[in-house]
C-alpha positions in Angstrom: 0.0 0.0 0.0 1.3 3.5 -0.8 0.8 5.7 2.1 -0.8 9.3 1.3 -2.2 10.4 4.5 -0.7 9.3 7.2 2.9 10.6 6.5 1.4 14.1 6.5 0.3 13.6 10.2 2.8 15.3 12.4 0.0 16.4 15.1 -4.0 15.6 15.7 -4.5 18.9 14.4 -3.9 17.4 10.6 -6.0 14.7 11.5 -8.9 17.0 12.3 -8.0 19.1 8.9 -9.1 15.8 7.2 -12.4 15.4 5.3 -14.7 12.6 7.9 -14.4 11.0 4.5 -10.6 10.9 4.3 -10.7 8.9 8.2 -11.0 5.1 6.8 -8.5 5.7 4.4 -6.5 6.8 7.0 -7.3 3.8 9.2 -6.7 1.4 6.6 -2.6 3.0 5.9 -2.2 3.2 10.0 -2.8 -0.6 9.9 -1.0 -1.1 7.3 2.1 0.8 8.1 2.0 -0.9 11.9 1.5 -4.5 10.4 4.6 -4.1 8.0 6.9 -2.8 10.8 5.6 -5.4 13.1 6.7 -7.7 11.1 10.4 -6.6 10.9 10.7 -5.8 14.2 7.9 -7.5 16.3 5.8 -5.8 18.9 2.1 -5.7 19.8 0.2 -6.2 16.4 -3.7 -7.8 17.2 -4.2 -5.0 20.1 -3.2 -2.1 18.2 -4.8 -3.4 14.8 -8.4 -3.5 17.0 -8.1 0.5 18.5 -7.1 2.4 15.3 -10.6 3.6 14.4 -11.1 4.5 18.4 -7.8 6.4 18.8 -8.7 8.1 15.3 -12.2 9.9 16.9 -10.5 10.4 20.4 -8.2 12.3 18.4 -10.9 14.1 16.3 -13.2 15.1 18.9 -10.9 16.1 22.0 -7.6 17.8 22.1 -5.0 15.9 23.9 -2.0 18.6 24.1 -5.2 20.3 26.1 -7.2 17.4 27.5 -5.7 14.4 29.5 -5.7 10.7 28.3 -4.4 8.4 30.2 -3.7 4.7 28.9 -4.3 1.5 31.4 -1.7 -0.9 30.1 -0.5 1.3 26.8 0.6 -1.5 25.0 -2.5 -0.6 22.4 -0.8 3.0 22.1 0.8 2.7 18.9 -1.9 4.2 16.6 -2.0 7.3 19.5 1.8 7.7 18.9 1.0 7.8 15.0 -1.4 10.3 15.3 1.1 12.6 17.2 3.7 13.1 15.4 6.0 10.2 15.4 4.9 8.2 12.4 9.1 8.5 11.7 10.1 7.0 14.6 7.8 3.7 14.0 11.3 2.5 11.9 12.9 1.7 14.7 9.9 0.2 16.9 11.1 -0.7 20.1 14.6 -0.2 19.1 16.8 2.9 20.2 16.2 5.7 19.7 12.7 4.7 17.7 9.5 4.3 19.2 8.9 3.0 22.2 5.8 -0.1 22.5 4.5 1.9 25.3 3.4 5.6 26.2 6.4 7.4 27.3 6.7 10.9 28.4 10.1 11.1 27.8 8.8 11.0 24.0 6.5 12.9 23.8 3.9 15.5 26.2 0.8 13.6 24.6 2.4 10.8 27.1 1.1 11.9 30.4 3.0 8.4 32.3 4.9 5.6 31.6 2.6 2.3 31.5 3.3 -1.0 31.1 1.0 -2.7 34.1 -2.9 -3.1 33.9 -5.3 -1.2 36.1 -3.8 2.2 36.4 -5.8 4.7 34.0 -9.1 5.0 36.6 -6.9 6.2 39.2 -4.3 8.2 37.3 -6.8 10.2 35.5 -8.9 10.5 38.8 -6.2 12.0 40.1 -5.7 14.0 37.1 -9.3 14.9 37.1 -9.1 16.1 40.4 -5.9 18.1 40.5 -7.5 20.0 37.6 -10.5 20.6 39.1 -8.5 22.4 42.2 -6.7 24.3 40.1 -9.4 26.1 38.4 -8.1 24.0 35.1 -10.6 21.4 34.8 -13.8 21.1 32.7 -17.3 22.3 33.4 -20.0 24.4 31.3 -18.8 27.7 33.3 -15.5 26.6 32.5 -15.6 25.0 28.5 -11.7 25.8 28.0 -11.3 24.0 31.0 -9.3 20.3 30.3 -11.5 17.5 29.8 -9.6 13.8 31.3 -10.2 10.4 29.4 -9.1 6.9 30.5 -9.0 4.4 28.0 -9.5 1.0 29.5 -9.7 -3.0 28.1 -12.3 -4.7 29.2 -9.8 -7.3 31.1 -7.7 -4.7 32.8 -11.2 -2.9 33.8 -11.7 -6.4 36.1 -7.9 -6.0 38.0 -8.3 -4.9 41.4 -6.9 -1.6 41.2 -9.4 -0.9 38.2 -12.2 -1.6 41.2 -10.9 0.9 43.6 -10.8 3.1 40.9 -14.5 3.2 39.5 -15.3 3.2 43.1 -13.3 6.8 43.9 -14.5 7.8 40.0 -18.2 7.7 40.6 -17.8 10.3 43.1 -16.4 13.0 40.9 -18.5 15.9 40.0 -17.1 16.5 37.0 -16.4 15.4 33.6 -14.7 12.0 33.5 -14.7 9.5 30.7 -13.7 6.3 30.7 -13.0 4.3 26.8 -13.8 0.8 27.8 -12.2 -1.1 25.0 -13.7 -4.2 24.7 -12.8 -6.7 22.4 -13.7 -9.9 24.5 -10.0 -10.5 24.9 -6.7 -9.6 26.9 -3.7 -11.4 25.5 -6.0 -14.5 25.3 -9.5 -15.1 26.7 -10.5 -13.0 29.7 -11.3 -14.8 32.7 -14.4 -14.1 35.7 -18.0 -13.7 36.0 -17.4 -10.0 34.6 -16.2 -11.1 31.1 -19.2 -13.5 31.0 -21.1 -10.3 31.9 -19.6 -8.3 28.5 -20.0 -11.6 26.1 -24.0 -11.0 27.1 -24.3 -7.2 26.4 -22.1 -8.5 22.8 -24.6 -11.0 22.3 -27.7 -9.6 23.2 -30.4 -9.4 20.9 -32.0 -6.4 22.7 -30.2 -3.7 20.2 -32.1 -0.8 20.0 -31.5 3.0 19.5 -30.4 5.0 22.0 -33.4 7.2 21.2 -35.7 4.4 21.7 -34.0 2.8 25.2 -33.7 6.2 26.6 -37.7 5.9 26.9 -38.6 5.4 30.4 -35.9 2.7 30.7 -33.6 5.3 33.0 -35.9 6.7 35.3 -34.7 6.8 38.8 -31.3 6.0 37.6 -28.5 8.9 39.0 -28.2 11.2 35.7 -30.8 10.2 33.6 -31.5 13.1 32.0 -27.7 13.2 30.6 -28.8 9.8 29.3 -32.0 10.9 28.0 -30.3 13.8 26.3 -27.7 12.0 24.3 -30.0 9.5 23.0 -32.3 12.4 21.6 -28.7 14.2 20.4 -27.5 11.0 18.8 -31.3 9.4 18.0 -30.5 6.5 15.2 -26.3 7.2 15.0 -25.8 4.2 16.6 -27.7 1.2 17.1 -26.6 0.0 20.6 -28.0 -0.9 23.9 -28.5 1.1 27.3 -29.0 -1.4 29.4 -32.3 -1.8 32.2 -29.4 -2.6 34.7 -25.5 -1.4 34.2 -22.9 -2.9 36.2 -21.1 0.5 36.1 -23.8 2.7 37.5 -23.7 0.7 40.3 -20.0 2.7 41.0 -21.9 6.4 40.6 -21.0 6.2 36.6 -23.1 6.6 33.6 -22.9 4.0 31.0 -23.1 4.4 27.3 -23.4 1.5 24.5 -21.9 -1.2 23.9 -20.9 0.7 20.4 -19.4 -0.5 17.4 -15.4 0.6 18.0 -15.2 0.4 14.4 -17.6 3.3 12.9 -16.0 6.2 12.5 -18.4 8.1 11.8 -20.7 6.9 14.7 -17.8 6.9 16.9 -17.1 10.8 16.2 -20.6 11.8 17.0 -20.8 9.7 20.2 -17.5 11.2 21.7 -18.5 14.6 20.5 -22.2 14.1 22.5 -20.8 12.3 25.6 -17.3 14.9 26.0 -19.9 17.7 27.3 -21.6 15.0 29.9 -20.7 16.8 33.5 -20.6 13.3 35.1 -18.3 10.3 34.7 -19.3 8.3 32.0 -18.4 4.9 30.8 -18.6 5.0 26.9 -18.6 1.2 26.1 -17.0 0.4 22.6 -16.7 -3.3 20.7 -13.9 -4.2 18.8 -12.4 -6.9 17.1 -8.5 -7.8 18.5 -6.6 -7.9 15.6 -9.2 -6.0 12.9 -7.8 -5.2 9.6 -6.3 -8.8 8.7 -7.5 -12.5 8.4 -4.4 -14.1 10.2 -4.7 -11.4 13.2 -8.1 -11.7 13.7 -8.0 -15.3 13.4 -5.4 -15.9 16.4 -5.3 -12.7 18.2 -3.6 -14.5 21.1 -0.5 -15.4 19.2 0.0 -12.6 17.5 -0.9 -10.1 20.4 2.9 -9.6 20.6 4.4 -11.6 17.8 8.2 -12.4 17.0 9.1 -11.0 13.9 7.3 -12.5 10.9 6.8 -12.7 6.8 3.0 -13.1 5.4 3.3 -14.3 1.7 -0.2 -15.0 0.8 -1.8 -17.1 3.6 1.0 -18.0 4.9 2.6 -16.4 8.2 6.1 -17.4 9.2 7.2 -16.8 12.2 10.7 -16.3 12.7 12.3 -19.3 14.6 14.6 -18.8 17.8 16.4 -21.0 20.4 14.2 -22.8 22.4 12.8 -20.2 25.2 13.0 -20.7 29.3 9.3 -20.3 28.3 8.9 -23.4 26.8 11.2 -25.4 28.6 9.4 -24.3 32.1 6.3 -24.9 30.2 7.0 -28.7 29.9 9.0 -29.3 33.0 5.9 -28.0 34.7 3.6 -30.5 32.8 6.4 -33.1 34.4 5.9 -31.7 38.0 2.1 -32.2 37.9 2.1 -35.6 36.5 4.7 -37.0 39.0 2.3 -35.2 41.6 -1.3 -35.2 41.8 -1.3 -32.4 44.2 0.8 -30.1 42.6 -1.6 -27.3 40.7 -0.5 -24.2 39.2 -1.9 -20.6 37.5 -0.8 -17.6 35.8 -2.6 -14.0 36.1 -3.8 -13.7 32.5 -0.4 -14.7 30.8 -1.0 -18.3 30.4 0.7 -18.5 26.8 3.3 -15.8 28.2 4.5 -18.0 31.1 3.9 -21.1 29.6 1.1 -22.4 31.7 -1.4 -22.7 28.7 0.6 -26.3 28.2 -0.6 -27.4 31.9 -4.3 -25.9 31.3 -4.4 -28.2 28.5 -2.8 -31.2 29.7 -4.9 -30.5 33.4 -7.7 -28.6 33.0 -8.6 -29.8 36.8 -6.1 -28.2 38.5 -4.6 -25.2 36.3 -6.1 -21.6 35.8 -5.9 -18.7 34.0 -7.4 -15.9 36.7 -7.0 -13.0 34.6 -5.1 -9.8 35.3 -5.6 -9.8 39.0 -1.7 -11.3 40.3 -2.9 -10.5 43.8 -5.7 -12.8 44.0 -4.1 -15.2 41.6 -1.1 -15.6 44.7 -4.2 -15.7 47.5 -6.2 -18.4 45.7 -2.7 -20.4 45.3 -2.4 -20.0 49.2 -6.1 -21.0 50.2 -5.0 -24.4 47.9 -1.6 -24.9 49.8 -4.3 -24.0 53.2 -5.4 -27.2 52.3 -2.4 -29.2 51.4 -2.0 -29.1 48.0 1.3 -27.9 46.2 0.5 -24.5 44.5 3.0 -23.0 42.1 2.0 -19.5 40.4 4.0 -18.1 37.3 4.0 -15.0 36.9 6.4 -12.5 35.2 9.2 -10.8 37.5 7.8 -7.4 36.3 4.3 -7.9 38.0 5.5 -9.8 41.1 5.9 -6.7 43.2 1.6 -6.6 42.6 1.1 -9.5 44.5 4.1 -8.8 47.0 1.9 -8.1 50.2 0.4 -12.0 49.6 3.8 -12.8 49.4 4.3 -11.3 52.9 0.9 -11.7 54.9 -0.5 -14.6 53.1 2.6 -16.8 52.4 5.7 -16.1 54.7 4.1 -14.7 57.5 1.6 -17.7 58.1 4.9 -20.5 56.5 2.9 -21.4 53.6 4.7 -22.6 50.5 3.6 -20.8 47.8 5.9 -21.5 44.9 7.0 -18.7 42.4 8.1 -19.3 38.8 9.5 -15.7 38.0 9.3 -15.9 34.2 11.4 -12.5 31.9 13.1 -11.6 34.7 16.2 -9.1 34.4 16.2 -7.2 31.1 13.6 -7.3 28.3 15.0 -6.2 25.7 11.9 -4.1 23.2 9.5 -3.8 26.0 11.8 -1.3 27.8 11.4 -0.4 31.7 8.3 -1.1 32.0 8.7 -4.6 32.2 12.1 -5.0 33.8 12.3 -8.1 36.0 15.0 -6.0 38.4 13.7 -6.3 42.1 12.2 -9.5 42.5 15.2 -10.4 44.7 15.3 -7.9 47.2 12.0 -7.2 48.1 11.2 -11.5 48.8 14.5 -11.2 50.3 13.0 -9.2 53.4 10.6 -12.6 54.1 11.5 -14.6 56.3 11.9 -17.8 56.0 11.8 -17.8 51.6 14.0 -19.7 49.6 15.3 -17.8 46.7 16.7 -19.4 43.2 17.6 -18.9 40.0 18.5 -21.1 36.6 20.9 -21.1 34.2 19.9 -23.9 31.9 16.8 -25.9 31.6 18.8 -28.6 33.7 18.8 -26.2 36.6 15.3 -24.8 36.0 14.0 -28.6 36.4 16.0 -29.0 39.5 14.8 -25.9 40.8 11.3 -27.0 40.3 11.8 -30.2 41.7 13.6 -28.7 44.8 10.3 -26.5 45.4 7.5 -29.2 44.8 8.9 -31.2 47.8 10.0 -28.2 49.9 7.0 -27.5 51.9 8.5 -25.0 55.0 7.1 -21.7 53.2 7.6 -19.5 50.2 9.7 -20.3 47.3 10.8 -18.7 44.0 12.7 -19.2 41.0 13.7 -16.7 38.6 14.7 -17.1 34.7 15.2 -14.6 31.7 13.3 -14.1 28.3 15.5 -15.4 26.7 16.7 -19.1 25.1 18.1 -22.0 27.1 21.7 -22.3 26.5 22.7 -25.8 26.2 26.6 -25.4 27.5 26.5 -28.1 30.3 23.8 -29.9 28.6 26.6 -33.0 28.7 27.0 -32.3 32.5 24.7 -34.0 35.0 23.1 -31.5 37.0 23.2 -32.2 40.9 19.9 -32.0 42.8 19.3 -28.3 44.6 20.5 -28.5 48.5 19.3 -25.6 50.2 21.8 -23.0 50.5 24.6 -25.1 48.2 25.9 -23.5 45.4 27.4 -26.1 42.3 31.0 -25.6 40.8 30.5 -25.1 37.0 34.4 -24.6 36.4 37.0 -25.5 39.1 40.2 -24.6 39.3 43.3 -25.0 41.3 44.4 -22.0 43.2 42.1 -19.3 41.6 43.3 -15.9 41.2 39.3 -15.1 41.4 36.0 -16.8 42.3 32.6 -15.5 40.3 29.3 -16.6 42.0 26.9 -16.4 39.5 23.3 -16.3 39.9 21.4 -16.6 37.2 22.3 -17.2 33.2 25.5 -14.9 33.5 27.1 -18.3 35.2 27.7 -19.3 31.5 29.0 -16.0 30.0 31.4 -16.2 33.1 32.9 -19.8 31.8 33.3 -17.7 28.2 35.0 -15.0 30.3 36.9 -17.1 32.0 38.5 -19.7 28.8 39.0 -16.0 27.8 40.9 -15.1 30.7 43.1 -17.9 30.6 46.1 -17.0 29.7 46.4 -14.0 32.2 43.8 -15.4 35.3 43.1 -19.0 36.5 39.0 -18.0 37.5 37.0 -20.5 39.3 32.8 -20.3 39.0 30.1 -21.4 40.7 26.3 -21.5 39.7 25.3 -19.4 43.0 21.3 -21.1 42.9 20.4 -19.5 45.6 20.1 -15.9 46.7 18.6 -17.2 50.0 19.8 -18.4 51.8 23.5 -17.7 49.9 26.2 -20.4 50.4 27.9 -18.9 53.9 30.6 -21.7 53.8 31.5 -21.2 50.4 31.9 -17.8 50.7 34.1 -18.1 54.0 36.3 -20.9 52.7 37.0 -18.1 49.9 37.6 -15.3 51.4 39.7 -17.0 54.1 42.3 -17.8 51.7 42.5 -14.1 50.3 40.7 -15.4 47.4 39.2 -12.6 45.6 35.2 -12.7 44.7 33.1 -11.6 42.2 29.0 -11.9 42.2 27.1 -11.4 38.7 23.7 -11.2 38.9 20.7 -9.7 36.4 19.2 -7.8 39.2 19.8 -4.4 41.0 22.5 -4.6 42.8 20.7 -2.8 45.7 19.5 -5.8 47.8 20.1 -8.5 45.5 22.2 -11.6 45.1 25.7 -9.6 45.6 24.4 -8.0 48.7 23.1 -11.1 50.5 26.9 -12.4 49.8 28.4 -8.9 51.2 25.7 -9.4 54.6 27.1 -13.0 54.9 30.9 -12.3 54.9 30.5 -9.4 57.3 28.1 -11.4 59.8 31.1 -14.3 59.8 33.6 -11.3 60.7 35.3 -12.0 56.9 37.1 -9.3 54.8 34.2 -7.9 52.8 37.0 -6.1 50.6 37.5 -8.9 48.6 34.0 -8.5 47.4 33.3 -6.9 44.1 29.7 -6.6 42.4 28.3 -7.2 39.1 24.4 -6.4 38.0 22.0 -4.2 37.3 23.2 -0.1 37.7 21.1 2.3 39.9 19.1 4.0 37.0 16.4 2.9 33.8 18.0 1.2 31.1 14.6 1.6 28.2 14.1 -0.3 24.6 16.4 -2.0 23.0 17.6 -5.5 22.0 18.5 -7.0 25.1 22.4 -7.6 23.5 22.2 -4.2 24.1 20.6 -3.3 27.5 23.3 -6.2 28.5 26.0 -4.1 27.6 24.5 -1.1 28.8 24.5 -3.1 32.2 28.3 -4.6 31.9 26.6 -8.2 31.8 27.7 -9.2 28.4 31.0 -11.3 27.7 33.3 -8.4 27.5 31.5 -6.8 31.0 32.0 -9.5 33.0 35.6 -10.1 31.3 35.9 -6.4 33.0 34.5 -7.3 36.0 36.7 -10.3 36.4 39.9 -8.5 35.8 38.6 -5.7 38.3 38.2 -8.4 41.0 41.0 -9.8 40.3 43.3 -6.2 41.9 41.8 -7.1 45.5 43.6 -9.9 45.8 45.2 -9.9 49.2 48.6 -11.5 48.5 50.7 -12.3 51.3 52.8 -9.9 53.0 56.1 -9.5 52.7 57.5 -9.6 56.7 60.6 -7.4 57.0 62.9 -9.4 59.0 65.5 -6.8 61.4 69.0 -8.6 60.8 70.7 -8.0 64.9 74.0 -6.0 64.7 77.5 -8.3 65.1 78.8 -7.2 68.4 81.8 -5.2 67.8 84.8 -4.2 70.6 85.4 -0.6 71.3 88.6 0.4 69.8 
């Protein structure tokens, strides 16, 4: 397709010069020109293809270097970024120094925040609302230049706890407030919960009327009915949608508008223009189709929400082939767990393909769930089953760990229950940026008492791991691994079974000029460093496993010989791995000098391959060769003792 529109967008105000019958031409190149860079570069295709037409009248009708949006998720923000200016960045899609795959300020001031976790839009843009509102800069009729605040919401983020607490402060604002509730019965695969069954009814129903015609007598009673009763005369037969008898959104204080088709521009232009002047908080409730625009998206949505890079010739999608990912390979270990053990039962918080737990829900339907996007209850509901004896383990990625971290505490280590983590992309993404960094799953479980802490560096050790935590039953237990594909270095190697607390020698040597304890994956690039290193340092490693409790006998037999150390791990180095080995050497009374530290640096490292962020981090081969050879100058050697020779005796002259 030869674009002709949307290269001349460099701000919404060139999409509002546009003829209304210029928009699905426009549409059709925006989905075009994301769908061909998608496919060089991956990214989030089905979610954007379904929200083109929607961000198209958002843009139309409100004005967004004026107004507030706010984005719950923001992977879906593509077509948004298109429309602002930065159709020449979508070259380098989550590469640097192109666009980012989510809303960044840093990027741009139509980017009020940074989002990459589900829920936050409601309360952000409450907050927003609100601020405005005291400042004399928000919204009303006796103040039209005023700044009107949308949140744009999927309909299985709007389920996630935080979403709740949200609507339920929302409803109370007296004031504009609009919430887009995208809903294309979908998150990355089928939403979960009696509220999802709740949307596939209003999709289904065969109740359609006008607005006109269900605005009759149908609200009533109902807080704000006459706004309702005024935008269905307004939009009479635009659009053909229900307003249903009983809204499970106006039981939060909010008005509640369609569902409409997300698709129809024109409708969808006429209903934001109508429902932008409502002074209450309104819900405007929008179908789409995940994936709209192409046969092969809208087909599987769920594998190609975020896609690998890909080629289409004719029917035909190929999808570029990798390694074999820590994805897959926990995916079937995990089947292995739960067919050795019948009380073993597992769940993911709406990433079942993501984490690999689809496998298990297909293999044991009985005892494996998808609960959505809610990682708090997901990690409760694992508890109440290891309440009752059975072995829970929850997979979840390392980024949205720190959601569920006060189960973690109250529910798991406080009351010794062994809730078993499977920490899936944690360290550094690589295209999904900050956002989703896995960098502080370490140190905040390190505070529990009482939890076990590991890490793999192969799929041998990610099967002993998971073996180590089925039959360890004394409280919480976790596991950490990267996105990234199983190297299969020591795949000729046996791999010993976990001991708690016991790190494994991966490369001995006699007399070492330095030690590395390596938790995580960087064990192997520290044997490449060290065959590297030959010649000029004999360097000894150790697969660390565990980051609690940390080998203490190891790390004294070390350091008592004036043996240099050097920890490498893909975590912040503030309360990580390296810093449980630093509190171990000083609580034995050893020389904590000798310790030198290798991980994550104290500020955001955003998009980019993760080669890169690796090297941004000094965690690639020739970091760690660094690192090494840094360790190696605190080696004590032994003194030299000056020796005072006594004077011969000599007879006075």
């Amino acid at each position: 397709m030869h674009l002709t529109i949307l290269p001349g967008i460099s701000s919404p105000a060139d999409l509002k010069a546009l003829d209304l019958e210029q928009l699905p031409t426009l549409a059709a190149e925006m989905r075009h020109a994301i769908c061909t860079q998608v496919q060089q570069t991956g990214g989030h295709l089905a979610p954007n293809l379904g929200v083109i037409e929607l961000f198209i009248a958002l843009h139309r009708v409100f004005d967004f270097g004026h107004d507030r949006l706010l984005f719950d998720v923001g992977h879906q923000c593509y077509p948004h970024k298109l429309l602002t200016g930065r159709f020449p960045m979508l070259s380098k899609l989550r590469q640097r120094g192109g666009m980012g795959g989510f809303p960044d300020p840093n990027e741009s001031d139509y980017d009020l925040f940074m989002v990459g976790h589900a829920g936050t839009a409601i309360s952000t843009a409450t907050g927003m609302a609100r601020g405005d509102t005291l400042k004399g800069e928000g919204w009303s009729p006796e103040n039209p230049s005023g700044r009107r605040t949308v949140a744009f919401v999927g309909d299985a983020s709007i389920v996630n706890g935080l979403s709740m607490e949200g609507l339920n402060n929302a409803g109370t604002l007296d004031r504009q407030f609009l919430v887009v509730l995208n809903d294309n019965g979908m998150s990355i695969s089928r939403p979960q919960g009696a509220v999802a069954s709740y949307f596939d009814r209003l999709r289904v129903s065969d109740t359609y009327r006008s607005m006109k015609e269900a605005a009759k007598g149908m609200v009533e009673g109902i807080p704000g009915g006459g706004a309702i009763r005024s935008i269905g005369h307004r939009l009479g037969e635009v659009a053909k949608d229900v307003v249903n008898e009983d809204p499970w959104f106006e039981k939060f204080g909010l008005l509640h508008v369609g569902p409409i088709d997300g698709h129809d521009i024109p409708s969808l232009v006429e209903t934001l223009a109508t429902v932008k002047d409502v002074n209450k908080p309104l819900v405007l409730h929008a179908h789409t189709i995940k994936g709209k625009g192409y046969e092969y998206t809208e087909g599987d949505a769920t594998a190609f929400h975020s896609p690998k890079p890909h080629r289409v010739t004719g029917c035909r999608v190929e999808l570029k082939s990798g390694g074999r990912s820590f994805t897959a390979a926990f995916g079937e270990a995990l089947c292995d767990v739960m067919e050795r053990d019948g009380t073993v039962t597992a769940c993911s918080a709406a990433m079942a393909d993501g984490t690999g737990v689809q496998k298990a829900i297909e293999q044991y339907p009985d005892r494996t769930w998808d609960t959505g996007i809610c990682e708090s209850h997901a990690a409760d509901m694992m508890l109440g089953m290891a309440k009752t004896g059975l072995r829970p383990f929850f997979a979840v990625y390392a980024t949205f760990l720190q959601r569920a971290f006060d189960q973690c505490f109250q529910e798991a280590s406080l009351q010794g229950l062994p809730l078993r983590l499977c920490l899936d992309r944690a360290g550094l993404v690589g295209g999904d940026g900050a956002v989703h960094h896995g960098f502080c799953d370490v140190s905040i479980l390190r505070t529990l008492p009482g939890a076990v802490l590991m890490a793999a560096i192969d799929e041998q050790s990610l099967r002993g791991s998971l073996e180590f935590m089925r039959t360890y039953d004394e409280g919480l237990t976790a596991v950490r691994y990267p996105r990234d594909d199983v190297n299969d270095m020591l795949s000729n190697q046996t791999c010993a079974p976990y001991e708690l607390g016991k790190a494994a020698c991966i490369r001995p040597a006699a007399d070492a000029d330095v030690v590395v304890l390596a938790f995580g994956v960087q064990a192997l690039t520290a044997i490449e460093a060290a065959d590297q290193l030959d010649s000029e340092l004999t360097v000894e490693v150790w697969d660390a496993r565990f980051a609690k409790p940390v080998d203490g006998d190891l790390i004294e037999r070390i350091l008592s010989r004036g043996t240099p150390i050097l920890t490498i791990e893909e975590h912040t180095l503030i309360g990580g791995f390296g810093s449980g080995v630093l509190e171990q050497a000083a609580s034995r009374g050893l020389d904590a000098s000798l310790i030198e530290r290798a991980g994550l640096p104290d500020h955001w490292i955003h998009q980019g391959s993760r080669g890169e962020q690796l090297v941004d981090a000094g965690l690639d081969l020739n970091g760690i060769v660094a690192s090494i050879q840094s360790a190696a100058n605190r080696r004590k050697r032994p003194a030299t003792v000056a020796v005072e020779v006594p004077r011969r005796a000599t007879s006075a002259l």
